[in-house]
N, C-alpha and C positions, 0 to 999 in steps of 0.2 A: 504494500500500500504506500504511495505515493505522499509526500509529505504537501500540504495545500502553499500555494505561492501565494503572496498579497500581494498586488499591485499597489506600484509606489504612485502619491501622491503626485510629485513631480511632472507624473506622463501626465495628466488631465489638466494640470497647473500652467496654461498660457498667457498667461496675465501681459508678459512682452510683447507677443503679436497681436493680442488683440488691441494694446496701447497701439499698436502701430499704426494698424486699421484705422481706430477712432483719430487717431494722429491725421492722417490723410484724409477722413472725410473731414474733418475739421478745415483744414487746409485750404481742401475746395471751396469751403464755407469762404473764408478768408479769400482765398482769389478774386471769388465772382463778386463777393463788396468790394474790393480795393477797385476791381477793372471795372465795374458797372458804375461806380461812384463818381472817377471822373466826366463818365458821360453824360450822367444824371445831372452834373453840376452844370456843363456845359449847354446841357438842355433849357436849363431852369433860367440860365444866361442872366437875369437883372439881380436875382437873391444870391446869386453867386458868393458875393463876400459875406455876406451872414451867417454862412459856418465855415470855421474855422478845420485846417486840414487839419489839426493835430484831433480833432473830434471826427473825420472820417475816418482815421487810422483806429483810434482807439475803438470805433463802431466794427470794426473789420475783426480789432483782437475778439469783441465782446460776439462777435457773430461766430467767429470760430468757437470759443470757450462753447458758446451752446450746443452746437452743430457737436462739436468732440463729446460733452456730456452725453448727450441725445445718442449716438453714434456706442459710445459706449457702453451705455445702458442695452441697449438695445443687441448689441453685442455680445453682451455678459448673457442676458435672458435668452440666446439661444442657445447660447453653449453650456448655459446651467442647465433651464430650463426652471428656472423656478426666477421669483420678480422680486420675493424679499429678498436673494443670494444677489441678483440682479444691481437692485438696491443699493444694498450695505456696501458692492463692492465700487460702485459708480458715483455712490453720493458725496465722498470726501472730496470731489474734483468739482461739484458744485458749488465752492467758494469763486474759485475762478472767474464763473463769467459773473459773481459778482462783482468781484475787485476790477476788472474791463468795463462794467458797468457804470460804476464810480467813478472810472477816468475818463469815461466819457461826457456823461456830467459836469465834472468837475474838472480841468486842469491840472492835470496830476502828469508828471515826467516819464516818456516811455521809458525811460531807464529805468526808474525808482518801480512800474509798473511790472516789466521783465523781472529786476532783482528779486522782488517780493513774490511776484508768481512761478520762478522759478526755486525758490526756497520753501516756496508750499507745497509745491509737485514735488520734492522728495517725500514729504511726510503722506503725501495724497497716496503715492506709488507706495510708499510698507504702509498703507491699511490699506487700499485693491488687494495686496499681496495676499497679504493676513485674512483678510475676509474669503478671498477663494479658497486658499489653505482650511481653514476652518470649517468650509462650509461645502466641501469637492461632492462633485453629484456620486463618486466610490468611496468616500472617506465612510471606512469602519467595514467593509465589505468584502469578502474574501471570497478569492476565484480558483480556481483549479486550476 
C-alpha cells in the first residue's frame, strides 16, 4: 500500500501571474485615458485650460488603480472560485485607486503619489499572498 502524497500549496498559489494579468489590464485602462484625453481636450477646444494636465495624469493612475482592482478581483474569483477568497485577496489593493483619487482632487506630487503607492503594494502583495495561502481551493486535502 502506497503511502498518500499531498499536494503542495505552492502548485495552486499564482498570486505572480495573476498580478500580472490585473497589471496589464490595468495598463490598458491607463492607455486608453492618457490617448483618448488629449483628444477629448482638443475637442472641447474653449475649456481647454480649465483642467489642469497634472489632473489628467492623475485621472489615468486612478483609472488604472480601478481597472487593476476590478481585473483582479475578478481574476482571483475564477481561479478560486469562491468571492469571499476573491475578496480578502483583492481588497488590500483597494486603497490605491483611492490615494489616485485624492491626487486627482487635490494637487498632490506624482512622485510623493508613486513613492506612497509603491510602498503600499508591498504590504498589499504579502496579504494577496497570505490570503490565497490561507484560503487555496486544496488546502487540507489529500490526493493519491
Amino acid at each position: 500500500m502506497g503511502r498518500r502524497k499531498r499536494k503542495s500549496d505552492s502548485a495552486y498559489n499564482h498570486t505572480p501571474t495573476t498580478l500580472l494579468v490585473a497589471l496589464s489590464g490595468g495598463a490598458c485602462a491607463f492607455i486608453t485615458v492618457e490617448s483618448t484625453a488629449g483628444d477629448a481636450m482638443e475637442a472641447w477646444g474653449h475649456r481647454r485650460n480649465r483642467l489642469p494636465t497634472w489632473q489628467i495624469h492623475m485621472g489615468s493612475l486612478c483609472a488604472w488603480a480601478v481597472a487593476f482592482f476590478v481585473f483582479l478581483f475578478l481574476l482571483e474569483f475564477l481561479e478560486t472560485g469562491s468571492r469571499s477568497t476573491a475578496w480578502r485577496s483583492s481588497a488590500p489593493w483597494l486603497p490605491l485607486s483611492g490615494i489616485a483619487a485624492l491626487a486627482t482632487a487635490v494637487h498632490i506630487p506624482t512622485v510623493l503619489v508613486l513613492i506612497v503607492g509603491s510602498v503600499y503594494s508591498v504590504w498589499a502583495y504579502r496579504r494577496t499572498c497570505s490570503a490565497r495561502r490561507l484560503t487555496g481551493p486544496y488546502r487540507g486535502k489529500e490526493t493519491e
